[in-house]
N, C-alpha and C positions, 0 to 999 in steps of 0.2 A: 411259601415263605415260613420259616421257622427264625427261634432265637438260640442261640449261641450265649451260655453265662459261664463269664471266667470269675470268679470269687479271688479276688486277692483284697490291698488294703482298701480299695474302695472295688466298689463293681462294676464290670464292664459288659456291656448287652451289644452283641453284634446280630445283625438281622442277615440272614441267608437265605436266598434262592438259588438251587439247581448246584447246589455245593460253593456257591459263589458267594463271597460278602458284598449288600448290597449297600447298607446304611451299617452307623455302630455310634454308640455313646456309654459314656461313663456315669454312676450314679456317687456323686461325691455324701460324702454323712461322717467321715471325723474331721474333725479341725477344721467346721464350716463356719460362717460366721453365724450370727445370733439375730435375731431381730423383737425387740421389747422382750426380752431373757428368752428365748425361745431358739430352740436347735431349728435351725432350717436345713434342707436337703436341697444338693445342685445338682442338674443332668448339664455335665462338660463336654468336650471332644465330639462333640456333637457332628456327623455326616451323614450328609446325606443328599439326596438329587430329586426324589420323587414325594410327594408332597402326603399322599396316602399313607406310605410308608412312612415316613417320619411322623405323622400323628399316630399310626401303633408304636411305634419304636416312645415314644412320648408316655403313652400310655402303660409301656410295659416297663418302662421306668419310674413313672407313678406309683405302680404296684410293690415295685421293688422299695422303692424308700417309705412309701406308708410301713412298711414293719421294722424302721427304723428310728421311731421315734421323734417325728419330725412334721413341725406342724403347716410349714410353705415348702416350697418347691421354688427355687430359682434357676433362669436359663435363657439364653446360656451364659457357663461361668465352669472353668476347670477347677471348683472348688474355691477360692478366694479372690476376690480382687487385685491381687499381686498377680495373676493369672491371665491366661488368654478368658476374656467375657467380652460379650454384648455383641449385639446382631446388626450390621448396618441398615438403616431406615429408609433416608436421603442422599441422595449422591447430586453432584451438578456437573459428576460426569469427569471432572479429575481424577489423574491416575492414583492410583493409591499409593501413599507414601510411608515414607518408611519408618517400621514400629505400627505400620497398623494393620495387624493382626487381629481379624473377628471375622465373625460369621456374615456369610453372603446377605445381599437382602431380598433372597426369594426365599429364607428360613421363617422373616417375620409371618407369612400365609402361615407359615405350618404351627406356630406357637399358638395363634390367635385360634386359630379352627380346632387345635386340641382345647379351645378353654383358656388360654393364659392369659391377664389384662399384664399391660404398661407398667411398671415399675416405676421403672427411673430412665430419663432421658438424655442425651451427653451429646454434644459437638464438638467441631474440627471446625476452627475458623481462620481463615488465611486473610491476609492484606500486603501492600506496599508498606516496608518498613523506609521508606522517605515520609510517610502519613505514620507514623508514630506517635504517640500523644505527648506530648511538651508542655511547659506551663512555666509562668517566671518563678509561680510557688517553689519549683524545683532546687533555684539558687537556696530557698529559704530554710525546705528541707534538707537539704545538706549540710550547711549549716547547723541545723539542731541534731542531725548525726555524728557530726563533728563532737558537736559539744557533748552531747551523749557518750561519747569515747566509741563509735560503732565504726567499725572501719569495713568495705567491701576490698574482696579481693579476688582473684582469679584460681582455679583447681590446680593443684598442684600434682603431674605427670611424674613429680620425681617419687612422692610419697602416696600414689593414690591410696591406698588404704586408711590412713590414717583419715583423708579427706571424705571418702567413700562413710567413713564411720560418722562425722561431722553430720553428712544431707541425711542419714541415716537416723541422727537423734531427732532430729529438726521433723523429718518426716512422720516419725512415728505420731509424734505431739498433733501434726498439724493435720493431718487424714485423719485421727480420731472422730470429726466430727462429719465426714464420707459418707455417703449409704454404705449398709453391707461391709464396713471395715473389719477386717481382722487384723488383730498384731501377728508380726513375723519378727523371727530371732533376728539380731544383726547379722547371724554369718548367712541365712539364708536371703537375705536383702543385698548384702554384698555380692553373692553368687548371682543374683537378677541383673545388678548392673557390672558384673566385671567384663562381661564379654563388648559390651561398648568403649570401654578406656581407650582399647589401640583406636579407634573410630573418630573418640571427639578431639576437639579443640580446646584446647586448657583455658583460651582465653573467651570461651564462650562457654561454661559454666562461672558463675560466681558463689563466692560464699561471703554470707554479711558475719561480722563478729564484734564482739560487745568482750573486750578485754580480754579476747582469744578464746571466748565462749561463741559458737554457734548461733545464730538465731533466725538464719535464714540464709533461704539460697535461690537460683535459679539453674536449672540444667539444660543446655539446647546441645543441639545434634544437628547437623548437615542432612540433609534428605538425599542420600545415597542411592535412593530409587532413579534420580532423574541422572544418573552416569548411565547405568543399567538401557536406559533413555534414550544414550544418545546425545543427552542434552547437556548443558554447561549444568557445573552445580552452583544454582544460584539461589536456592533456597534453605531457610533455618525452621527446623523444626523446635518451637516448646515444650519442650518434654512436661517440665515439672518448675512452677515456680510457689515456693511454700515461705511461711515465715510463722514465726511462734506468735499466739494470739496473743499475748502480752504487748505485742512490739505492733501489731499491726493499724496503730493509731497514728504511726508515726511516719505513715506513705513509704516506708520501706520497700513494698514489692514495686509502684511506682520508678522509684529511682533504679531497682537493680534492672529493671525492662527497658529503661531509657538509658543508661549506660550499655545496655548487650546492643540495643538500637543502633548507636554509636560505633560500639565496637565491628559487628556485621558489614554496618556500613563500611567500614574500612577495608574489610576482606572483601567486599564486591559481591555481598547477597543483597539480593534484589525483593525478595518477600519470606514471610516467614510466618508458619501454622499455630495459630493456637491449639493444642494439640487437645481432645479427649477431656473434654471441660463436661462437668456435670451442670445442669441446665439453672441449677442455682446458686450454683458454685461462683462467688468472686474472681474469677480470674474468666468467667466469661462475660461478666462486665467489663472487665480492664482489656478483653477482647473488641469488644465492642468501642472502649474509649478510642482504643485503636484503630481504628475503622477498618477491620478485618470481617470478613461478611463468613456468613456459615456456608462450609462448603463441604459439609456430609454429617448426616445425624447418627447416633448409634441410641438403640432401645435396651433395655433388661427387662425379660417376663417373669412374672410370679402368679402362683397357683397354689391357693389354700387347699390344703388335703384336710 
């Protein structure tokens, strides 16, 4: 077993046996996120099958970014959170659906045995959207939306760009307080979601607006796995539901979930994923109000150098 090191903008360590590549990963170190002002180092593109091998291949990435100035090591994660990260933990055995891209969960053996504790921890929580949370409060917040001047509305297909720019301001504001958040340029945010546009349903993302100002939004997707399946497509993936902390007194995200509830219903989906929720992240609370049960975990490790 030998390494293989390609030096470009970030490093990439491929592990070979018998001329053959057996495992390979990338050591991320510019444009990483920070944590308490401090550069951290990420091992991304993380592959691998044999469990030996991936704690050297771990290790000689270790080595690698200790001379880069950098005082954690997180993984996996392809350099930011905008990114493919996190290891699956938990499974109850449903197929994996779609957008969910991460690492197997025979990786978690190989982090833990090289030394990495738990980071941070995040769920995928699914339910019956007939069992959606409701409440008469609803009428009442609406109501003071109204009066607010805050008007919800559906993506607009004709202009997405302009709307793509909108969940863009909204989002930057509202992940700021994320683990591991890094800011990303608008046009690189737009290039993450423009390849889903032909995909979604305009009337299943909304955007909330306050005088034609932004302030919130939610984005769902069709779980495009269960065609692939065989299966009817009867389920809605929760991509992203954010709103500016200013506004979030005001049961905003409430209302836009109980309208998309609504709306699903109409098109004939049957359940729908709280998607990649950080484990103290509000919106897997409002999973829970939901009564959508966790139906796969994902971990992030971290390794002081």
């Amino acid at each position: 077993m030998n390494f293989k090191i390609l030096n470009e903008e970030n490093i990439k360590v491929i592990v070979e046996e018998n001329n053959n590549e057996i495992a390979s990963a990338t050591c991320y170190y510019v444009n990483t996120p920070k944590v308490d002002g401090k550069n951290i180092g990420c091992i991304g593109e993380f592959e691998c099958k044999d469990k030996e091998v991936g704690i050297q291949l771990l290790k000689k990435c270790e080595d690698i970014l200790k001379g880069k100035n950098v005082s954690l090591i997180v993984s996996p994660m392809n350099g930011n959170t905008w990114k493919k990260y996190r290891t699956m933990k938990y499974t109850n055995g449903d197929p994996l659906f779609l957008l969910e891209n991460i690492n197997p969960i025979e990786h978690n053996d190989i982090f833990l045995e090289a030394g990495y504790k738990e980071l941070y921890t995040y769920s995928s929580n699914k339910g019956l959207i007939e069992n959606a949370y409701t409440s008469d409060a609803f009428d009442v917040i609406e109501k003071e939306l109204e009066s607010e001047n805050i008007k919800i509305r559906k993506f607009n297909k004709d202009n997405p760009m302009e709307d793509l720019k909108k969940i863009y301001n909204v989002s930057k504001v509202s992940f700021e307080r994320n683990p591991l958040y890094t800011p990303i340029e608008e046009k690189e945010f737009i290039e993450q979601y423009q390849p889903y546009i032909n995909l979604v349903d305009e009337d299943l993302i909304l955007i909330a607006e306050k005088e034609g100002k932004e302030i919130g939004f939610v984005f769902c997707i069709p779980n495009f796995n269960e065609l692939k399946e065989g299966k009817k497509l009867s389920t809605l993936i929760l991509k992203t539901i954010a709103v500016l902390p200013e506004y979030e007194h005001l049961g905003l995200g409430n209302i836009l979930l109980n309208r998309i509830a609504k709306v699903a219903k109409e098109k004939d989906f049957k359940e729908w994923i709280f998607a990649f929720m950080y484990s103290n992240n509000k919106s897997q609370k409002m999973a829970k109000r939901n009564n959508a049960e966790v139906i796969r975990e994902y971990a992030i490790y971290g390794k002081e150098i």
